[in-house]
C-alpha positions as CSV (number, residue, x, y, z in Angstrom):
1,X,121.8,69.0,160.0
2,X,122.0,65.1,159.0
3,X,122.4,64.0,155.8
4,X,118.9,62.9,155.4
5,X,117.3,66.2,156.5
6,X,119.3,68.4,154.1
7,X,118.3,65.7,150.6
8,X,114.6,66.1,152.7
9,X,114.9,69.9,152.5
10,X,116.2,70.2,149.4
11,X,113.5,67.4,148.0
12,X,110.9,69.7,150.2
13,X,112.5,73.5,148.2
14,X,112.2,71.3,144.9
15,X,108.4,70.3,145.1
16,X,107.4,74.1,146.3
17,X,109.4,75.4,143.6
18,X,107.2,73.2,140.7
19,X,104.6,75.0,142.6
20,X,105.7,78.1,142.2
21,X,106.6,77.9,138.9
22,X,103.6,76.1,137.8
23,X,101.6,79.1,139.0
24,X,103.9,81.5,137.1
25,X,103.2,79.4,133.6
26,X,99.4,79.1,134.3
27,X,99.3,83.2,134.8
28,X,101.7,84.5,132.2
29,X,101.7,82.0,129.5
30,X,98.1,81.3,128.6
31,X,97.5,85.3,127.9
32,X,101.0,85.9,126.0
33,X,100.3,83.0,124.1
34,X,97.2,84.3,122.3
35,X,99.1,87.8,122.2
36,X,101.7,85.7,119.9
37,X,99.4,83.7,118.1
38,X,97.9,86.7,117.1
39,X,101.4,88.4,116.4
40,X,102.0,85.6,114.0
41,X,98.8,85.7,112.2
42,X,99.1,89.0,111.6
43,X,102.6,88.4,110.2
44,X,101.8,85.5,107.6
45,X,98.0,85.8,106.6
46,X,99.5,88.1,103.8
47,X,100.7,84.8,102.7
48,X,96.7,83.8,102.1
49,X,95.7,87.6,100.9
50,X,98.0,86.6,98.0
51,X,95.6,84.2,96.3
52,X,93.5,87.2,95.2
53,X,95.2,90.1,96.0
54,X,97.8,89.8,93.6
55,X,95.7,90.0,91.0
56,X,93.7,93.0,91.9
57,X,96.7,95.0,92.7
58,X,98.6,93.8,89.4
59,X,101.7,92.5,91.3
60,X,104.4,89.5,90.4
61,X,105.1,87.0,92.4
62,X,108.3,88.6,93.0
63,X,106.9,92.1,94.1
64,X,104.9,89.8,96.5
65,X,107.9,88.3,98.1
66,X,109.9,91.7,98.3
67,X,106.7,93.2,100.0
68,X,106.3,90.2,102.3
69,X,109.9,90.5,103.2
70,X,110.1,94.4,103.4
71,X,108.4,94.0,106.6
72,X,111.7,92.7,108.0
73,X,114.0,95.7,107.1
74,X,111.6,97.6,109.6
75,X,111.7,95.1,111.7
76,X,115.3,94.7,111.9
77,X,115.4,98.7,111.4
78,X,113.9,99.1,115.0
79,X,114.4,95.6,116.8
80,X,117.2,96.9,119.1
81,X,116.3,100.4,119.9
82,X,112.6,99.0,120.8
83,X,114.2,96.4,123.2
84,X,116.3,98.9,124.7
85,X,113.4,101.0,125.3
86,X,111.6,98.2,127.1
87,X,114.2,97.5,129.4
88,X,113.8,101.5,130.3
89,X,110.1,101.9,130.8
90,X,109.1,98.3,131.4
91,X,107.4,95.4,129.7
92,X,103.7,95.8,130.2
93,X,103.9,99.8,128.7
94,X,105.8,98.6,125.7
95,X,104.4,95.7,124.8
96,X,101.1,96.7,124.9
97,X,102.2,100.2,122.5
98,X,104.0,97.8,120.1
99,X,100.3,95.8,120.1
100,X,98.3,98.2,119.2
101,X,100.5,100.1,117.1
102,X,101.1,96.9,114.7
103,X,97.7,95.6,115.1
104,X,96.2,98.9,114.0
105,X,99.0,98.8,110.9
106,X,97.8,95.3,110.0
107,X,94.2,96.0,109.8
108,X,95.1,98.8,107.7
109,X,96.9,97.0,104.7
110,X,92.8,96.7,103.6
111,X,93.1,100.1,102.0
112,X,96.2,99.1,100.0
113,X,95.7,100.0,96.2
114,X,98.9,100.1,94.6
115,X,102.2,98.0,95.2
116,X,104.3,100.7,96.6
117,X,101.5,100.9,99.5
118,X,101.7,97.5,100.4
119,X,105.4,98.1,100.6
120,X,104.8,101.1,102.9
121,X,102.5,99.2,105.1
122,X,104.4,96.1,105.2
123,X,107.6,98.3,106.5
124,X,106.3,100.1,109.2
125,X,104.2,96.7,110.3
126,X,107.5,95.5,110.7
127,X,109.2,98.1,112.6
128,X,106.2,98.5,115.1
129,X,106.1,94.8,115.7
130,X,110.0,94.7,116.0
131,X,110.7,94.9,119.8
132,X,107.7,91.8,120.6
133,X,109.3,89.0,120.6
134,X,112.7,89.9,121.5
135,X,110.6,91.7,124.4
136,X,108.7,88.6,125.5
137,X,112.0,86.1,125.8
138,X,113.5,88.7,127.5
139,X,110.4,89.0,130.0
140,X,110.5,85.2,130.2
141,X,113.8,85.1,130.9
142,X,112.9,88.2,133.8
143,X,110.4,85.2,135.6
144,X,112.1,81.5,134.4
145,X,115.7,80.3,135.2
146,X,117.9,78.9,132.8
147,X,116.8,75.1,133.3
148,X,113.0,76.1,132.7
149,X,113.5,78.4,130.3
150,X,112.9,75.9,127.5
151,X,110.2,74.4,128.3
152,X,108.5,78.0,129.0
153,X,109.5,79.4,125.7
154,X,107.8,76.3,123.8
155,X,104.8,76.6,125.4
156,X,104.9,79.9,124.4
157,X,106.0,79.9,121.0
158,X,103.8,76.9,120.1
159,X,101.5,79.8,119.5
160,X,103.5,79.7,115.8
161,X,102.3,76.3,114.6
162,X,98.9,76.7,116.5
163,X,98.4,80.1,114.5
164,X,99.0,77.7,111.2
165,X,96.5,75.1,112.7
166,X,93.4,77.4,113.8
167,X,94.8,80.5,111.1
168,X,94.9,78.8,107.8
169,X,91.8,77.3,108.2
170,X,89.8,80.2,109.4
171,X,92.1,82.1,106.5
172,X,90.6,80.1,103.8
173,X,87.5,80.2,105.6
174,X,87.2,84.3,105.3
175,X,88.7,84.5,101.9
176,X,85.9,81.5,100.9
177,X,82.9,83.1,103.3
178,X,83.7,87.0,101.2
179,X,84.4,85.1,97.7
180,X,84.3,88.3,95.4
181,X,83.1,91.4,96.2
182,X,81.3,91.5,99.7
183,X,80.2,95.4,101.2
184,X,82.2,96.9,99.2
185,X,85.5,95.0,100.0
186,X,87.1,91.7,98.2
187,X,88.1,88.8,100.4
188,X,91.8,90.0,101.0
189,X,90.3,93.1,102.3
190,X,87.9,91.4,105.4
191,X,91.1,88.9,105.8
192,X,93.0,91.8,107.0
193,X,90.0,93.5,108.9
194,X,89.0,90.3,110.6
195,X,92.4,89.2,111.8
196,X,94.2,92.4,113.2
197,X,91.1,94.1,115.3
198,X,92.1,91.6,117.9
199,X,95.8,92.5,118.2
200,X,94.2,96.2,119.1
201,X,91.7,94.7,121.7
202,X,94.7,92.4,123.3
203,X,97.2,95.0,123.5
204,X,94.8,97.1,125.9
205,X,94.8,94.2,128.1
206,X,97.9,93.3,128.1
207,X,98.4,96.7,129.8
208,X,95.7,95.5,132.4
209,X,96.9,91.9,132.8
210,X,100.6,91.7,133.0
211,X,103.6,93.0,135.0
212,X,106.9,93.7,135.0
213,X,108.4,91.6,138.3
214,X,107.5,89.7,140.9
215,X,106.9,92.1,143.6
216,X,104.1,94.1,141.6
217,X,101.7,90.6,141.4
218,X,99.5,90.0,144.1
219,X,99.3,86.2,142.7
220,X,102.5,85.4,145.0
221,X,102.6,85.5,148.6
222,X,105.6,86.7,150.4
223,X,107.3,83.5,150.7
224,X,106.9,82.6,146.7
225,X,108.3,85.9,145.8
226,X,111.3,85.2,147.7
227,X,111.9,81.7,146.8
228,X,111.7,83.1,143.0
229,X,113.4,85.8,143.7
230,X,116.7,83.5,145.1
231,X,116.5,81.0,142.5
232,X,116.8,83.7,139.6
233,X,119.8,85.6,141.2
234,X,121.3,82.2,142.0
235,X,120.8,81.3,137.8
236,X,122.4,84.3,137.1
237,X,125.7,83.7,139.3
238,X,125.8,80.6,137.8
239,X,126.4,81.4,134.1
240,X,129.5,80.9,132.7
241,X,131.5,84.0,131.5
242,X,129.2,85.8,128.9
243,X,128.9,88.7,127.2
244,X,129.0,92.0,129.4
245,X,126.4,94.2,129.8
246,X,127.9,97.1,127.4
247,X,125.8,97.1,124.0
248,X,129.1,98.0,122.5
249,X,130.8,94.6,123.6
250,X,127.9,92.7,122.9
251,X,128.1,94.2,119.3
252,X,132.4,93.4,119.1
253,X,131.3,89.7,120.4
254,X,132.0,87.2,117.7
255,X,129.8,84.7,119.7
256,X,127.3,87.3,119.0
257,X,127.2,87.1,115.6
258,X,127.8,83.5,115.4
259,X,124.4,82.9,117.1
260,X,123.0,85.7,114.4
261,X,124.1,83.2,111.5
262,X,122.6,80.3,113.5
263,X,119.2,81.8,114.1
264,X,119.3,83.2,110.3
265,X,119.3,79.8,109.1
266,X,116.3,78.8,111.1
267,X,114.3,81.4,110.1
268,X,115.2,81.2,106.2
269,X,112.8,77.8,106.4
270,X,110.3,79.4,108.9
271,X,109.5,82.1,107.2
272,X,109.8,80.4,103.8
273,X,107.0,78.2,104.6
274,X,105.4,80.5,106.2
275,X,104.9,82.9,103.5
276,X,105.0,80.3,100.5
277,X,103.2,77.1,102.0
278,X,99.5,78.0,100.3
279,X,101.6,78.9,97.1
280,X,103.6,75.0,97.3
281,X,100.2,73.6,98.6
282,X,98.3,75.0,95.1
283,X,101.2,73.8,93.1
284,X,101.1,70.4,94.9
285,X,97.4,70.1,92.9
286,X,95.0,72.0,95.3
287,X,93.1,74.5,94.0
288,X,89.8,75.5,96.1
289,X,91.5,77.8,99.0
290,X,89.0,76.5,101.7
291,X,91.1,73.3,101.3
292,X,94.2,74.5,100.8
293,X,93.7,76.0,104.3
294,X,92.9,72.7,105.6
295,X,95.7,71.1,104.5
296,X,97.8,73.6,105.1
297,X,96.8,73.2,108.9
298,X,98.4,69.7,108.5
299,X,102.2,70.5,109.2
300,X,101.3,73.1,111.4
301,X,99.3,70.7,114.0
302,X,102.7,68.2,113.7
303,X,104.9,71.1,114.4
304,X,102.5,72.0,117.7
305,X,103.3,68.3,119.2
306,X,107.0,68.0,118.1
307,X,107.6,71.6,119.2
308,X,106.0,70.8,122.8
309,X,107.8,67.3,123.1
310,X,111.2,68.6,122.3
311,X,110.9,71.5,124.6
312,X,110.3,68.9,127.4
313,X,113.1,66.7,126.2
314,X,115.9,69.3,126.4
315,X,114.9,70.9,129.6
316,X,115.0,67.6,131.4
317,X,118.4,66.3,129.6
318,X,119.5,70.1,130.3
319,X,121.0,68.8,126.7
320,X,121.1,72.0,123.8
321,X,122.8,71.2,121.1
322,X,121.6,68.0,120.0
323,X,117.8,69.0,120.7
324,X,118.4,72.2,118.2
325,X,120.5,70.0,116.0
326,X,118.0,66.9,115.1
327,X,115.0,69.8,114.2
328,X,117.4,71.7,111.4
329,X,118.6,67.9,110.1
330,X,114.3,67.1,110.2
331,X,114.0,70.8,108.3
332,X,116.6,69.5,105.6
333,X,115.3,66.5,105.2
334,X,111.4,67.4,104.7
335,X,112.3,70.6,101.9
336,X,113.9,68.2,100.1
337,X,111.2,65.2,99.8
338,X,108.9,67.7,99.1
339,X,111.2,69.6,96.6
340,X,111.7,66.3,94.6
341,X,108.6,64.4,95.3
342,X,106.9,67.8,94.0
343,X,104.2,65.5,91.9
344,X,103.1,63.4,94.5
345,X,100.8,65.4,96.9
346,X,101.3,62.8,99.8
347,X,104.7,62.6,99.8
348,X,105.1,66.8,99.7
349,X,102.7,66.8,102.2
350,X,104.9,64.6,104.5
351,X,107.4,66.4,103.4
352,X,106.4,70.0,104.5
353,X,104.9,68.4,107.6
354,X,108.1,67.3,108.8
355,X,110.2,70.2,108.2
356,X,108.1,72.9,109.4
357,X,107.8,70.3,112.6
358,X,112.0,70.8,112.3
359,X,112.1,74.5,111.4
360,X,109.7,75.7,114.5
361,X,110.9,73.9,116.8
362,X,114.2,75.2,116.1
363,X,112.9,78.4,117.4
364,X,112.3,77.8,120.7
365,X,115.1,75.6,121.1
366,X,117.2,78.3,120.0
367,X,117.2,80.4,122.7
368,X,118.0,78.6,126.0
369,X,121.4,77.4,123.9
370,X,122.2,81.2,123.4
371,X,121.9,81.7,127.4
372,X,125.4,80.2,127.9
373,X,126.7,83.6,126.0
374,X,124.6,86.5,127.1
375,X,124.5,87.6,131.0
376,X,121.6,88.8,132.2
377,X,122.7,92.7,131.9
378,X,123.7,91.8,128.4
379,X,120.3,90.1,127.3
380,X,117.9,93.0,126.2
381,X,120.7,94.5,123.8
382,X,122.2,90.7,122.8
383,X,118.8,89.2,122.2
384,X,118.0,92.2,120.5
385,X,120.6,91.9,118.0
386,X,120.7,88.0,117.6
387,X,116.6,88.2,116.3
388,X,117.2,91.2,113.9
389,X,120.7,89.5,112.1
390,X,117.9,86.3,112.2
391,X,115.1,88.0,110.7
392,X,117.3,89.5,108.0
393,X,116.0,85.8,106.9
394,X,112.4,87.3,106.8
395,X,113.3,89.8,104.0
396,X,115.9,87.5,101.9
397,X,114.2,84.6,102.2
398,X,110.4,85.2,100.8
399,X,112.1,87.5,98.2
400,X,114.5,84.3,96.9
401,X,111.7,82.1,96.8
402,X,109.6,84.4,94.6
403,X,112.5,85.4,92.7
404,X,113.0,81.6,91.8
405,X,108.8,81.1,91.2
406,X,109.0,84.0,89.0
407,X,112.4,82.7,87.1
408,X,111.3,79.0,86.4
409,X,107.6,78.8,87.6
410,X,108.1,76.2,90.5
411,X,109.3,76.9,93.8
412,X,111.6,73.4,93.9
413,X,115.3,74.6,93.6
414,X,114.2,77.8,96.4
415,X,113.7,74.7,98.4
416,X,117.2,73.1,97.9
417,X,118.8,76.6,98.9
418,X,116.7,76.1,102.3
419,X,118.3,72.9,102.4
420,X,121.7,74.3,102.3
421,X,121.1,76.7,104.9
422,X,119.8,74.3,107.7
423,X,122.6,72.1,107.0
424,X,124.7,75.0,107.9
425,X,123.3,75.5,110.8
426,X,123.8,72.3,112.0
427,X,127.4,72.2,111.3
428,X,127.2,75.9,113.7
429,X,125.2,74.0,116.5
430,X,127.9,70.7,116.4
431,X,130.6,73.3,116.7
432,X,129.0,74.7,119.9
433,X,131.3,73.0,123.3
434,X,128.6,70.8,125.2
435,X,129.7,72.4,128.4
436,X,128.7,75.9,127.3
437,X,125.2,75.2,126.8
438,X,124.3,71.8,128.9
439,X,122.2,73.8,131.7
């Protein structure tokens, strides 16, 4: 074969694999998307229930942030063991158990009466949610190869911001719309009924819609399947040397761990604003908490198109490390405008806007860089590990932040330690060779 006819073919293979893989992200990613967004709502709106349900429980800021960060010993309890078990009975079974388990759990935090509740409920939230989203990159990872991956886990995890966008409006909405005392329940009440009935309804079909591999869609014809099929297996020969597949290397594995710090500092401004942004936003000078849902859509909807863009970016530079880099530095930078410019709502605005832009699209970017170190065997038990050391953030990082509010009554130097802790990161990415994670 010429020359010509082989750049032809493989020009020809290139254009039917977009195809394919088009058709793939238009059947899977649409439907997991909501699943997440819904995931994430469920995970946060606590962070909205506050406004009122602090006072009718008789809880301190600080109890707050220990029960909003309890979830994540449960999660972190049960992240690995749950990810094991889906790579044993499959994604579709497990995934749509962890749904309505957690959805079922979140619904029920209505009936909370006394602090220790909302500490029990908040627990075992976390460890029924623990194994979803470990579970969903590792099934993304099951249909994308390494070069695509990124772009496919943005689209995906720009459920996150889009949950703050369409969430903290309909958030302050609901706690607006049931002001008081409405059939017997108080706002925080119908927030919790209203927002996790869905989660039940999308689990049961998640166990009609999705499946495990390939050759169990009738979507694909027998020529897509195999052209999938060879371009997976050929990903996975061409990873450098990884982790192996025993759970007890991956554990040993200082690389391991190293990506465990990494994703820790991420998360420590994720979930800090996540949990604490309609607490900043009141201190800011907003008081009514229909608009302190609007604005707090503000940084959220920046986050959605930065997240999206960068995704793009680094999957056609098949660059990591300065892609993961530049978000952490925009995370820094935007905790500590709005940390000092605390008095001037605009500025604090900007500020938040920008670093939760930084901070979530950190996430995403996060995991095609920690492909150069896990092999494929390795990934359910790896991945595993890498998001429960990260959400160790979840618990330490709301409870710090309310600790502070309590201690001086402003959340500003919680903010500064943030700051810290995504300049650490960055000095972990920049340490990362270029080589290892350029694919």
């Amino acid at each position: 074969m010429s020359e010509q006819n082989v750049i032809e073919a493989h020009t020809s293979q290139d254009i039917r694999l977009n195809q394919i893989f088009s058709k793939v992200t238009l059947r899977l990613i649409p439907y997991i998307f909501v699943c997440y967004l819904f995931n994430y709502l469920d995970r946060v709106n606590v962070g909205f229930a506050k406004l009122s349900m602090l006072d009718s429980l008789h809880m301190s800021e600080t109890a707050y942030g220990l029960g909003a960060g309890i979830f994540f010993l449960g999660y972190i309890a049960c992240g690995i063991p749950s990810n094991l078990m889906l790579a044993k009975i499959g994604a579709r079974r497990w995934l749509a158990l962890i749904m309505i388990v957690w959805g079922w759990l979140s619904t029920s935090l209505m009936f909370v009466e006394t602090t220790t509740g909302f500490y029990i409920l908040r627990f075992l939230t976390g460890a029924a949610e623990a194994g979803f989203f470990p579970g969903m990159v590792l099934y993304l990872t099951q249909w994308f190869p390494a070069q695509r991956q990124g772009r496919a886990l943005t689209l995906f995890m720009a459920a996150i911001p889009l949950s703050g966008v369409l969430g903290s409006p309909l958030s302050g909405l609901i706690m607006n719309w049931f002001r008081g005392n409405s059939h017997g329940f108080e706002a925080w009440q119908w927030l919790f009924l209203l927002e996790g009935l869905p989660t039940v309804l999308l689990g049961i079909g998640m166990f009609l819609f999705l499946r495990d591999s390939a050759d169990e869609v009738a979507w694909l014809n027998a020529e897509e399947k195999g052209l999938l099929s060879d371009t997976l297996a050929q990903d996975r020969q061409n990873r450098p040397r990884q982790v192996s597949a025993r759970f007890s290397e991956v554990v040993r594995s200082p690389a391991i761990w190293i990506l465990g710090l990494l994703y820790f500092c991420i998360q420590s401004s994720v979930y800090a604003i996540n949990f604490w942004l309609p607490t900043i936003i009141r201190n800011i000078g907003f008081h009514d908490v229909g608009v302190i849902g609007w604005v707090s859509a503000i940084p959220y909807l920046g986050a959605c198109f930065f997240m999206i863009a960068a995704g793009r970016s680094s999957d056609q530079r098949r660059e990591r490390r300065w892609h993961l880099a530049i978000p952490l530095l925009m995370a820094a930078f935007g905790l500590a405008c709005s940390a000092a410019f605390h008095d001037n709502a605009l500025i604090s605005v900007a500020g938040l806007t920008i670093a939760t832009a930084g901070a979530l699209s950190g996430l995403p970017l996060f995991w095609p860089l920690s492909n150069g170190f896990l092999s494929a065997e390795a990934a359910a038990g790896g991945v595993a590990l890498i998001n429960s050391l990260g959400q160790l953030a979840g618990f330490l990082s709301p409870y710090f932040v309310g600790w502070i509010k309590d201690a001086t009554g402003r959340t500003d130097m919680a903010l500064y330690g943030l700051v810290a802790l995504a300049l650490l990161g960055v000095m972990i990415v920049l340490r990362i060779p270029a080589e290892r994670v350029s694919r």
